[in-house]
Legacy VTK file of the C-alpha trace (Angstrom):
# vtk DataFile Version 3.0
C-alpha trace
ASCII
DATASET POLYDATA
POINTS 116 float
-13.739 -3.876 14.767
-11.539 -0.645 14.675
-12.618 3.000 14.524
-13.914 3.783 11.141
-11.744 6.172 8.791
-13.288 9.700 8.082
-12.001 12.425 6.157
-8.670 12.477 4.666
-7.441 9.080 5.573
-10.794 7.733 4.609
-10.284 9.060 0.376
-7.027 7.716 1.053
-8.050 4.537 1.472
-10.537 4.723 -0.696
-8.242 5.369 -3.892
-6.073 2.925 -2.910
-9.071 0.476 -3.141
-9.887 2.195 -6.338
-6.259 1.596 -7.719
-6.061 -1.778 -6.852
-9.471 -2.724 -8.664
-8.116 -0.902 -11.161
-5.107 -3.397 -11.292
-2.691 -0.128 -10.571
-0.647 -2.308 -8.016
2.145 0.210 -7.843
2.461 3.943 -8.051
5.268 5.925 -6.713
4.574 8.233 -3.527
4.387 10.844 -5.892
1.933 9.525 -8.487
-0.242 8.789 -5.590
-0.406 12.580 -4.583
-0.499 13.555 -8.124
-3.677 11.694 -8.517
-5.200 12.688 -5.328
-3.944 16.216 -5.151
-2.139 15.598 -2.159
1.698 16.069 -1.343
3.328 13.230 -0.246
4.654 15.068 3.012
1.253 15.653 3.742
-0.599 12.668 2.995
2.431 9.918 4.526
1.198 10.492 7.982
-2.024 8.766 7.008
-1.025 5.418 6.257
-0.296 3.988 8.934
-3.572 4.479 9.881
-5.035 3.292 7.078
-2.958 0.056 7.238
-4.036 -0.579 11.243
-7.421 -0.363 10.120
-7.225 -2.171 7.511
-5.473 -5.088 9.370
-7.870 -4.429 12.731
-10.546 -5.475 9.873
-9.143 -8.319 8.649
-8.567 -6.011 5.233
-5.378 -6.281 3.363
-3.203 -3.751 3.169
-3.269 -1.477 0.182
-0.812 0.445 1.294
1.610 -1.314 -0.045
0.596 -0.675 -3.517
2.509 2.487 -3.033
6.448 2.382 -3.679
9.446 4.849 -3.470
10.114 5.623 -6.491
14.428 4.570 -5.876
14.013 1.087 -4.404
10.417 -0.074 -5.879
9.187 -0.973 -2.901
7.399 0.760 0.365
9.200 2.852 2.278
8.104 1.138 5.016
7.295 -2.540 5.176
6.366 -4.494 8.236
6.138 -1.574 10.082
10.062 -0.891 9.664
11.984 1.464 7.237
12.838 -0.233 3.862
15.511 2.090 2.325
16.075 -0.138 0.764
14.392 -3.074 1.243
15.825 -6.719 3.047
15.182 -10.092 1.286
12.766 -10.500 4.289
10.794 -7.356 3.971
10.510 -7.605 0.022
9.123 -11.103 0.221
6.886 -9.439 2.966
5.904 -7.361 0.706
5.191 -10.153 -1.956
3.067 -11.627 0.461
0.836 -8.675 1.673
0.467 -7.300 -2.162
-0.707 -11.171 -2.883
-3.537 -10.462 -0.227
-4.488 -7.582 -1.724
-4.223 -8.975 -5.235
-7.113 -11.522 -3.380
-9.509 -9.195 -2.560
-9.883 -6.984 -5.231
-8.262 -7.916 -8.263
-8.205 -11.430 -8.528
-5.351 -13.085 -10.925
-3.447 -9.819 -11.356
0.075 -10.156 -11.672
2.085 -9.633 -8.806
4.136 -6.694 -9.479
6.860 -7.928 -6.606
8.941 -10.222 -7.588
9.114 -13.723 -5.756
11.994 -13.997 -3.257
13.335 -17.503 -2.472
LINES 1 117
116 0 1 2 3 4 5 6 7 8 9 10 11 12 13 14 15 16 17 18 19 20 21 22 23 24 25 26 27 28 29 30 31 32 33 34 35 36 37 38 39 40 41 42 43 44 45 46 47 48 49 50 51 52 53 54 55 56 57 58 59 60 61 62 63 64 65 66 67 68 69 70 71 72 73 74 75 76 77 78 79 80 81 82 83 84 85 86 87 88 89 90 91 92 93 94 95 96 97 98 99 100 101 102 103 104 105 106 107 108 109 110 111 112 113 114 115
């Protein structure tokens, strides 16, 4: 099991969670921070903490409910930039959203659209 989030990374997570039960399966960088009072270009260097530990959990990632606000997508996807996006990291992206679509909003509607 991985070391346990605290502070800021932990109500991080924890509104991500919070979105996703919510069904909010994609908010811009910037709604994010809006809603937890947090500028992007201080909260960004968070998430990839929050998505190791939510992997080194066996968690899906709900990081990837938040998109740039350009491209739709994560910045970042697979652990590689994604300005913009490849067919392989968007149906990445698909994929990982599906997971997270599993866990805590079952039958939601994928918000990313299915890449053959």
């Amino acid at each position: 099991m991985a070391e346990k989030l605290t502070g800021v990374a932990k109500r991080l997570r924890d509104e991500l969670i919070g979105a996703a039960t919510r069904r909010t399966l994609r908010l811009t960088y910037g709604e994010f921070g809006d809603l937890v009072d947090v500028s992007p270009a201080l909260y960004v260097r968070f998430l990839d903490a929050i998505a190791a530990h939510e992997r080194d959990n066996g968690k899906p990632d709900v990081t990837y409910i938040l998109v740039n606000k350009d491209f739709r997508y994560p910045s970042q996807i697979g652990g590689k930039l994604a300005k913009p996006p490849s067919p392989a990291q968007k149906k990445l992206a698909r994929e990982e959203m599906q997971k997270v679509i599993n866990a805590y909003c079952e039958g939601a509607e994928n918000p990313y659209p299915a890449i053959p």
